[in-house]
BAVOSE-282333 format. One record per residue (C-alpha): x, y, z; residue number from 1. Coordinates in Angstrom, 2 decimals, decimal comma. Layout:
BEGIN
+---------+---------+---------+-----+
!    east !   north !      up ! num !
+---------+---------+---------+-----+
!       X !       Y !       Z ! NUM !
...
+---------+---------+---------+-----+
//
This chain:
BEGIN
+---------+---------+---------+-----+
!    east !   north !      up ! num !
+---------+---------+---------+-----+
!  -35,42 !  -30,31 !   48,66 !   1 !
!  -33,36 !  -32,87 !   47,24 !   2 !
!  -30,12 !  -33,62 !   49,43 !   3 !
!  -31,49 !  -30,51 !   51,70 !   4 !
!  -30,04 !  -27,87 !   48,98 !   5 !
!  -32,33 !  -27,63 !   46,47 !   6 !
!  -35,88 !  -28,48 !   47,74 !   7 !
!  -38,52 !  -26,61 !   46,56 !   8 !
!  -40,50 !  -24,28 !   49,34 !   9 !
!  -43,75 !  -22,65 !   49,12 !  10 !
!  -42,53 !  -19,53 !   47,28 !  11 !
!  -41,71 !  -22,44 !   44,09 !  12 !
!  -38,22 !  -21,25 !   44,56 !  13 !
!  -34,64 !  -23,17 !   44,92 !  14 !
!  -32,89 !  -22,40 !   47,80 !  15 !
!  -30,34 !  -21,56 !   45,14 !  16 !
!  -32,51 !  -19,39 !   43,53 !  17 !
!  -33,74 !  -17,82 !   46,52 !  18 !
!  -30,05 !  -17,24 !   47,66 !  19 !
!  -29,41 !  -15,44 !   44,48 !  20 !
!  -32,46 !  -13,43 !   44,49 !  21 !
!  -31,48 !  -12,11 !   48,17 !  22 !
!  -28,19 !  -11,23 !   46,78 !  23 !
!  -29,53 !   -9,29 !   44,08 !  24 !
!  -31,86 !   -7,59 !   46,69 !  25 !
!  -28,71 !   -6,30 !   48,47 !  26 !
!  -27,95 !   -2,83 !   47,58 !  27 !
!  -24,50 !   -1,42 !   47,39 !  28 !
!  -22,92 !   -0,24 !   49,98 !  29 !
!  -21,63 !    3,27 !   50,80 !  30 !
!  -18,10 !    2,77 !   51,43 !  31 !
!  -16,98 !    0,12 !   48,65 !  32 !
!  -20,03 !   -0,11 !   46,50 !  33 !
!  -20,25 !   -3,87 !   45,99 !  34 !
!  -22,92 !   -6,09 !   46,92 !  35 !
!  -21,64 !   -7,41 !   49,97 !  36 !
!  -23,39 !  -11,20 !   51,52 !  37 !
!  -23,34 !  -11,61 !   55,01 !  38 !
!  -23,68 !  -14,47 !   57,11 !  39 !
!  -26,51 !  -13,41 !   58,86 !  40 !
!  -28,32 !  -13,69 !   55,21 !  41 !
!  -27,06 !  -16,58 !   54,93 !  42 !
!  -28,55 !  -17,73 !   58,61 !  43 !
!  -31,72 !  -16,11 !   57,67 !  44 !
!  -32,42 !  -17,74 !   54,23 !  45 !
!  -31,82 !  -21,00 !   56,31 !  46 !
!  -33,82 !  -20,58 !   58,87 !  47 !
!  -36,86 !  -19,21 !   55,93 !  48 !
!  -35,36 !  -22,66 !   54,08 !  49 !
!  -36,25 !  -25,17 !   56,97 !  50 !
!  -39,65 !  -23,49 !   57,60 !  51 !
!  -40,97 !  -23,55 !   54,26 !  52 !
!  -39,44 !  -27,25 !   53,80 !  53 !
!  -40,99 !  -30,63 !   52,46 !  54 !
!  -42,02 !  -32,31 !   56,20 !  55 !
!  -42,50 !  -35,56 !   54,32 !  56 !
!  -38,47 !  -35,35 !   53,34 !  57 !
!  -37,32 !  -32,85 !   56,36 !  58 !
!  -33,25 !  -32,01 !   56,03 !  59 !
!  -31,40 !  -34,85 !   57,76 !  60 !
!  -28,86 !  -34,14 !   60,25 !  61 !
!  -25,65 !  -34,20 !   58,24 !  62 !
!  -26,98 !  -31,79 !   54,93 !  63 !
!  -27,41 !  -29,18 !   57,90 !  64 !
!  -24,00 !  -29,93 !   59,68 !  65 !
!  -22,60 !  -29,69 !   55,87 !  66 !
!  -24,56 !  -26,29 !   55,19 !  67 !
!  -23,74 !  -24,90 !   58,76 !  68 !
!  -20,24 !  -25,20 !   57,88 !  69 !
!  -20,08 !  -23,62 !   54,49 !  70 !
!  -21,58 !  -20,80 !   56,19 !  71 !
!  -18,43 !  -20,75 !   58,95 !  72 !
!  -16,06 !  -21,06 !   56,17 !  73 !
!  -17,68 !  -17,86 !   53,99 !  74 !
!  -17,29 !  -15,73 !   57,03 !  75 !
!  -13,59 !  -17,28 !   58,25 !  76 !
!  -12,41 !  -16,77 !   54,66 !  77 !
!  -13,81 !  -13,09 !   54,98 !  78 !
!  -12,23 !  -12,44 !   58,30 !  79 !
!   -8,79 !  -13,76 !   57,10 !  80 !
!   -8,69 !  -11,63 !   54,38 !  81 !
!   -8,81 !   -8,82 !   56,37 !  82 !
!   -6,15 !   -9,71 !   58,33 !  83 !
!   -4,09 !  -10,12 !   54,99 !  84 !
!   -4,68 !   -6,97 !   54,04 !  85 !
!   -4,08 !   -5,46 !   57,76 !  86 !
!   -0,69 !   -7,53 !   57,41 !  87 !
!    0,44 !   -6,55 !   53,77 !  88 !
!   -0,37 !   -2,62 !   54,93 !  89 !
!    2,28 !   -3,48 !   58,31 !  90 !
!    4,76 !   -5,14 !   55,82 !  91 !
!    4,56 !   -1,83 !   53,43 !  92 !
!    5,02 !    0,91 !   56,13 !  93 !
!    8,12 !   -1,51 !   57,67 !  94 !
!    9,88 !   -1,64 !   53,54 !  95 !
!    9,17 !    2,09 !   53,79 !  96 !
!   10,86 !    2,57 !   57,36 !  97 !
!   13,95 !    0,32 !   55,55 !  98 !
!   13,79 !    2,49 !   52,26 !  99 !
!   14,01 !    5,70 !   54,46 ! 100 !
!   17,67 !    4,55 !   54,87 ! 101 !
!   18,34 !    4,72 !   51,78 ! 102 !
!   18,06 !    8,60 !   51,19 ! 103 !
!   21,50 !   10,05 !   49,83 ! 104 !
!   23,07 !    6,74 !   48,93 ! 105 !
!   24,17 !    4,93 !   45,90 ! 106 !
!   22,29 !    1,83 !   44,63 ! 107 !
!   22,44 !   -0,20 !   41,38 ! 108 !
!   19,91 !   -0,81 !   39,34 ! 109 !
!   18,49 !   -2,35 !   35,70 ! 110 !
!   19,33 !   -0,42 !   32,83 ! 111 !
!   22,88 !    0,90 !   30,68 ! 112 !
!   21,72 !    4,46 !   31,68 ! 113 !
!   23,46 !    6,26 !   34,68 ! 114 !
!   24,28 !   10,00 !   35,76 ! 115 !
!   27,31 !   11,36 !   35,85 ! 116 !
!   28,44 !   14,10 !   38,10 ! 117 !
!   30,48 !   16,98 !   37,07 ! 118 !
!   34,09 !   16,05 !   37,45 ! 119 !
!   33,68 !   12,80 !   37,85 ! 120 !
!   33,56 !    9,54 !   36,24 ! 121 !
!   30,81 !    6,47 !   36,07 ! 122 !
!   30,54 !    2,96 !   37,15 ! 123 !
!   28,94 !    0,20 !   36,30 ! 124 !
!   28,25 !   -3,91 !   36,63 ! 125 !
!   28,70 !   -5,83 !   33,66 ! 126 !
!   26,34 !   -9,26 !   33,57 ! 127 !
!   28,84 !  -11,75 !   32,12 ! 128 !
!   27,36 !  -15,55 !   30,88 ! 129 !
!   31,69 !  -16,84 !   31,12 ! 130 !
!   35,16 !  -15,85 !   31,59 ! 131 !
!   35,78 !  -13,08 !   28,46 ! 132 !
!   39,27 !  -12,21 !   27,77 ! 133 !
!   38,37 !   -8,61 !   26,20 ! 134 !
!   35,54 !   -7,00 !   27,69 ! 135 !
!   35,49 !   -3,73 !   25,70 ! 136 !
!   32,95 !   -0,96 !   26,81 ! 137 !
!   31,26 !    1,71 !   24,72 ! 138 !
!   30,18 !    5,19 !   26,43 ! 139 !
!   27,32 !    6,76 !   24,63 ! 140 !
!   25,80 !   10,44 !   25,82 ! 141 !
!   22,12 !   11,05 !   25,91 ! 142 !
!   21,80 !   11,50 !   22,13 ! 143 !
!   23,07 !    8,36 !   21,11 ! 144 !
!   26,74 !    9,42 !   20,36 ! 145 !
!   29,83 !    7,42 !   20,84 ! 146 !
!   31,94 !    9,35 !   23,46 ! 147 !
!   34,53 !    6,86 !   24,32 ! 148 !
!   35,51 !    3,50 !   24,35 ! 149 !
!   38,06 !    1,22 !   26,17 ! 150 !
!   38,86 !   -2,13 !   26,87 ! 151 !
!   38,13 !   -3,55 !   30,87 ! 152 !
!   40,68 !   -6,34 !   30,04 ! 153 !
!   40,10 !   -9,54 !   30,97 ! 154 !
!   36,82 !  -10,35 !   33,39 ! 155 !
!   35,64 !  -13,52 !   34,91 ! 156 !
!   32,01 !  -14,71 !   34,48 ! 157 !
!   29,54 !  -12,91 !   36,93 ! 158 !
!   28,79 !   -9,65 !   37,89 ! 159 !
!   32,04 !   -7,26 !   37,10 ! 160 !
!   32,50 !   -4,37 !   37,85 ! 161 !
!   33,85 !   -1,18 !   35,27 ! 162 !
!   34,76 !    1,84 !   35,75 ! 163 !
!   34,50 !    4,98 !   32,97 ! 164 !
!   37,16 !    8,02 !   34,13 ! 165 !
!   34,49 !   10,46 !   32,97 ! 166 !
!   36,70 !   11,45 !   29,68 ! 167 !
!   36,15 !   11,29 !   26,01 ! 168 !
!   38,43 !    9,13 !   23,56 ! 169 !
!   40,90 !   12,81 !   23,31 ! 170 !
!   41,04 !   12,51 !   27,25 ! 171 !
!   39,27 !   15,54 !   27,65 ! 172 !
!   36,22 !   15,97 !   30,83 ! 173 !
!   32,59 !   15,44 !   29,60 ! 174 !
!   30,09 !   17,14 !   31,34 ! 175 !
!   27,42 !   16,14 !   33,89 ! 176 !
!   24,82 !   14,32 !   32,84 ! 177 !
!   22,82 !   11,26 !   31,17 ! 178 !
!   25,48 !    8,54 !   29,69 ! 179 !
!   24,84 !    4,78 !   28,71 ! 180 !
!   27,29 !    2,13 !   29,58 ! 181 !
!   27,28 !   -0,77 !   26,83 ! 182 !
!   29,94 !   -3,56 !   27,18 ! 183 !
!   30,48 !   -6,49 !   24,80 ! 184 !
!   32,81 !   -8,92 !   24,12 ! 185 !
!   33,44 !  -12,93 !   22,31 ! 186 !
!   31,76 !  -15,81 !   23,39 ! 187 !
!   32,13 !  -19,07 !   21,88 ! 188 !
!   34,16 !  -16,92 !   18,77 ! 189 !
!   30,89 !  -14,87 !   18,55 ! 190 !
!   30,45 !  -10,92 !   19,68 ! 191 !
!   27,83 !  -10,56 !   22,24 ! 192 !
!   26,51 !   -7,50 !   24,25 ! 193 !
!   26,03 !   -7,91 !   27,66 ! 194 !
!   23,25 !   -6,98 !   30,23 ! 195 !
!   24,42 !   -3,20 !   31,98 ! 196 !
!   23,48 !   -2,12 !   35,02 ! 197 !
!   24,37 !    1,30 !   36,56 ! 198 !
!   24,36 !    3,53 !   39,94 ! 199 !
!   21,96 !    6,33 !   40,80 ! 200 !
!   21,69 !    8,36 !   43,62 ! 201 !
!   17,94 !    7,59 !   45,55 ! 202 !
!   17,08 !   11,51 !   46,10 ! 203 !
!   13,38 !   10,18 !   48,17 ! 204 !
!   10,82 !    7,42 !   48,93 ! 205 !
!    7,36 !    7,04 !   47,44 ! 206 !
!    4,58 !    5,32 !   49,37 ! 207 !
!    1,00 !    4,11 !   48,24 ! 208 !
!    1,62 !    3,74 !   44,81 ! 209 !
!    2,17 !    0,83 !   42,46 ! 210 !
!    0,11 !   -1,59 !   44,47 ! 211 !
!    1,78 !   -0,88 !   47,91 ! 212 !
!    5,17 !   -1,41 !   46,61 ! 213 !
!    8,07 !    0,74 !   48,12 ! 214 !
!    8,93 !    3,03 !   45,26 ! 215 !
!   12,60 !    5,02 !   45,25 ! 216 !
!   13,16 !    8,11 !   43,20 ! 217 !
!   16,61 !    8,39 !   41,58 ! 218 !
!   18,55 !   11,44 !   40,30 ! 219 !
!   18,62 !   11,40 !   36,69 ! 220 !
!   15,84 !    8,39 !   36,40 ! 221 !
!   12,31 !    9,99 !   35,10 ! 222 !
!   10,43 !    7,40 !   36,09 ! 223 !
!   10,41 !    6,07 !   40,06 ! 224 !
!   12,34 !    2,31 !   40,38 ! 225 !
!   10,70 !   -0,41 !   42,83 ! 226 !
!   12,60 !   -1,14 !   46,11 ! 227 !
!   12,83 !   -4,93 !   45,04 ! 228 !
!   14,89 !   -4,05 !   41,53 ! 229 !
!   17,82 !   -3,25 !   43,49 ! 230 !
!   20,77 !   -5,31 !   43,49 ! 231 !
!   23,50 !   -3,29 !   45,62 ! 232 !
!   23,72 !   -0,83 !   48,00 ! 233 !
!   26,51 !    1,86 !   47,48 ! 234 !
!   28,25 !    4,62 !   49,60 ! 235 !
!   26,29 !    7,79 !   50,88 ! 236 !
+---------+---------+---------+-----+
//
């Protein structure tokens, strides 16, 4: 075995070879049904290496040291894996204890679509690159059809804040429901849209979904929103 790794025994096998054939020997386990390598194989195809070795050119000293060691570090690596995953499952359960908290209130999330309630009005964060002296904001309902639209006056760069009354253009109450916040204004002399987001109410918590991210269901929202998209947290 040249370098004690890939001499040659009596079976006219590698100890490459032979550690691949034990691994296809291995059958797949119950529980996870992968072909799983311990390090007692690893120990025995060894201890079968050294017996079955060239006496004339035996394994020196430091080639087993080196191969001892590989060995240690395939089993550490295992071990600390599972302590990863026994620390990511802690991590998820404490976001879900936080997200609990969170039940009844108002947060803000991605996305020009919000809910409004009956008899009352909307509000939303505007996303703005620069100062824009005429931030004017367009309410559309959940066809597509402009409802209202009004000018937030003058609004610094940042996140700003506007607020829609809950009335059409005639000043008349819209009903409940799905409406989309767009706001736009002039940049360098050019009209730009910017980036909306909008409150929802988190009606529950989702766990074990999504890859063990903290999931939050919102009224009006079909689709779940992750903990992490977030960016405030309103009033209960």
């Amino acid at each position: 075995m040249a370098g004690g790794v890939n001499n040659v025994g009596q079976s006219g096998l590698s100890y490459v070879d032979q550690l691949k054939s034990l691994q296809e020997q291995k059958k797949p386990t119950e529980e996870t049904g992968k072909k799983n390598l311990k390090q007692e194989d690893f120990l025995s195809l060894l201890t079968k290496q050294l017996s079955q070795q060239d006496p004339f050119k035996p394994v020196g000293n430091d080639k087993m040291i080196a191969q001892m060691a590989s060995f240690a570090t395939v089993d550490g690596i295992g071990k600390m894996n599972k302590q990863f995953e026994s620390l990511n499952s802690s991590m998820t359960s404490n976001k879900a204890l936080q997200a609990s908290s969170l039940v009844g209130r108002d947060v803000l999330v991605p996305g020009a679509a919000g809910t409004k309630q009956e008899g009352k009005g909307m509000a939303a964060m505007v996303n703005l690159p620069q100062h824009v002296d005429n931030l004017m904001v367009r309410i559309e309902d959940a066809h597509g059809q402009l409802v209202k639209t009004f000018d937030a006056g003058a609004k610094p760069g940042g996140d700003s804040r506007v607020e829609w009354d809950g009335k059409d253009q005639n000043g008349q109450p819209l009903p409940a429901g799905r409406y989309k916040v767009k706001a736009a204004g002039m940049v360098d002399g050019q009209s730009k849209e910017f980036s909306v987001s909008t409150y929802a109410n988190v009606n529950s918590v989702l766990l074990g979904k999504d890859k063990g991210n903290v999931l939050l269901n919102l009224a009006g929202h079909e689709s779940p929103v992750r903990l992490a998209e977030v960016l405030e947290v309103g009033k209960a």
